[in-house]
C-alpha positions in Angstrom: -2.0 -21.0 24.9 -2.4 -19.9 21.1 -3.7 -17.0 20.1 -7.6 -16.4 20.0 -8.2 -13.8 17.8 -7.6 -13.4 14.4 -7.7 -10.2 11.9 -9.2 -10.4 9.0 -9.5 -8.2 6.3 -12.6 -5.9 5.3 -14.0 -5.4 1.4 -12.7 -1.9 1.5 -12.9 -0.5 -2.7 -11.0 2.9 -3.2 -8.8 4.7 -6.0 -5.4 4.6 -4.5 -1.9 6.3 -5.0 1.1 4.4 -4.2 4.3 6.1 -4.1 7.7 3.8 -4.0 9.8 5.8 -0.9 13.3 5.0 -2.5 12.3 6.1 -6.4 9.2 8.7 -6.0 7.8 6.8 -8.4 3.6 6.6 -8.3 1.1 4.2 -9.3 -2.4 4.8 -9.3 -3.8 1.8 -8.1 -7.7 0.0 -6.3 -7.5 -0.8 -3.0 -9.7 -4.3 -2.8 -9.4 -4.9 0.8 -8.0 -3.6 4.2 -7.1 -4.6 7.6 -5.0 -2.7 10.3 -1.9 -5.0 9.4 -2.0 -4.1 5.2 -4.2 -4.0 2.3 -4.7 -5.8 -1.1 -4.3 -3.5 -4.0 -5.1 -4.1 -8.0 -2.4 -2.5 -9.5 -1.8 -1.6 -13.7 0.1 -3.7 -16.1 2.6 -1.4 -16.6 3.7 -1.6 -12.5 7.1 -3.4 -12.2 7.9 -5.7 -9.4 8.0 -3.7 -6.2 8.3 -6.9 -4.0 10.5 -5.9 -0.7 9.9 -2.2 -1.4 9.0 0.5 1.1 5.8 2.3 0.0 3.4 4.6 0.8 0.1 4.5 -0.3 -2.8 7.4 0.0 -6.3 5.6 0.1 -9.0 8.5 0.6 -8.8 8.6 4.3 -6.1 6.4 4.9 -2.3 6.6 4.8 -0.2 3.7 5.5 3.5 3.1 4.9 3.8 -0.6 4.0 6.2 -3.5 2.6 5.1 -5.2 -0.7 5.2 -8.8 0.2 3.7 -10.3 -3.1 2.6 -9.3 -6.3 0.9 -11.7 -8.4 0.0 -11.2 -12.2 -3.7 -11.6 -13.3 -5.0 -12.8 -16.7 -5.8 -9.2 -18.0 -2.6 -8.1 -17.2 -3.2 -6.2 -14.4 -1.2 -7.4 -10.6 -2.8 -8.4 -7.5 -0.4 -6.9 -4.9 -0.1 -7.3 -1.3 1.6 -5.3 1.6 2.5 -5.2 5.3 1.8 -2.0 7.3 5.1 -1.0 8.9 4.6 1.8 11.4 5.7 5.5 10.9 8.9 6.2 11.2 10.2 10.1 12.5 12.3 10.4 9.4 9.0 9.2 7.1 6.4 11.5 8.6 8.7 14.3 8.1 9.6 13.5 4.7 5.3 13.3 4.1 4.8 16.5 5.9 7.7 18.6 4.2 6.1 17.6 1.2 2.3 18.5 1.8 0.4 21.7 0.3 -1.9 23.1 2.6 -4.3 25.5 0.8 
């Protein structure tokens, strides 16, 4: 029996952070679209490939550790991006807790 039910993803439009786990690098970036499996994100020109990297990516109220599974250049220059939610790991949260400021 296949599967019935399907998740699709929601307009969701938010300035974003993404910060590349291995590099600290961060992008600030436009969330287009969400679902509880990834997101779509619009990112700069100036962002290089991060296919296959581990990010994490601070969208108002959301925080979600994700893959980059594609990242496709637009005619303005700019990168449609897309990523895979992975789930939290003990060493991750951690790593995102030791580094929060709590005022």
């Amino acid at each position: 029996m296949g599967e019935k039910r399907a998740i699709s993803r929601v307009v969701f439009s938010a300035k974003s952070v993404v910060v590349v786990c291995d590099t600290q690098e961060r992008y600030f970036v436009d969330v287009k679209n969400v679902s509880p499996l990834g997101m779509g994100l619009k990112m700069p020109p100036e962002t290089p490939d991060l296919v296959g990297k581990a990010i994490i990516i601070v969208a108002e109220t959301l925080i979600m550790y994700a893959d980059v599974i594609r990242q496709e250049k637009n005619k303005d220059g700019s990168y449609t991006v897309g990523i895979n939610a992975k789930k939290f790991t003990d060493d991750v949260l951690e790593f995102l807790f030791d580094r929060l400021k709590f005022d």
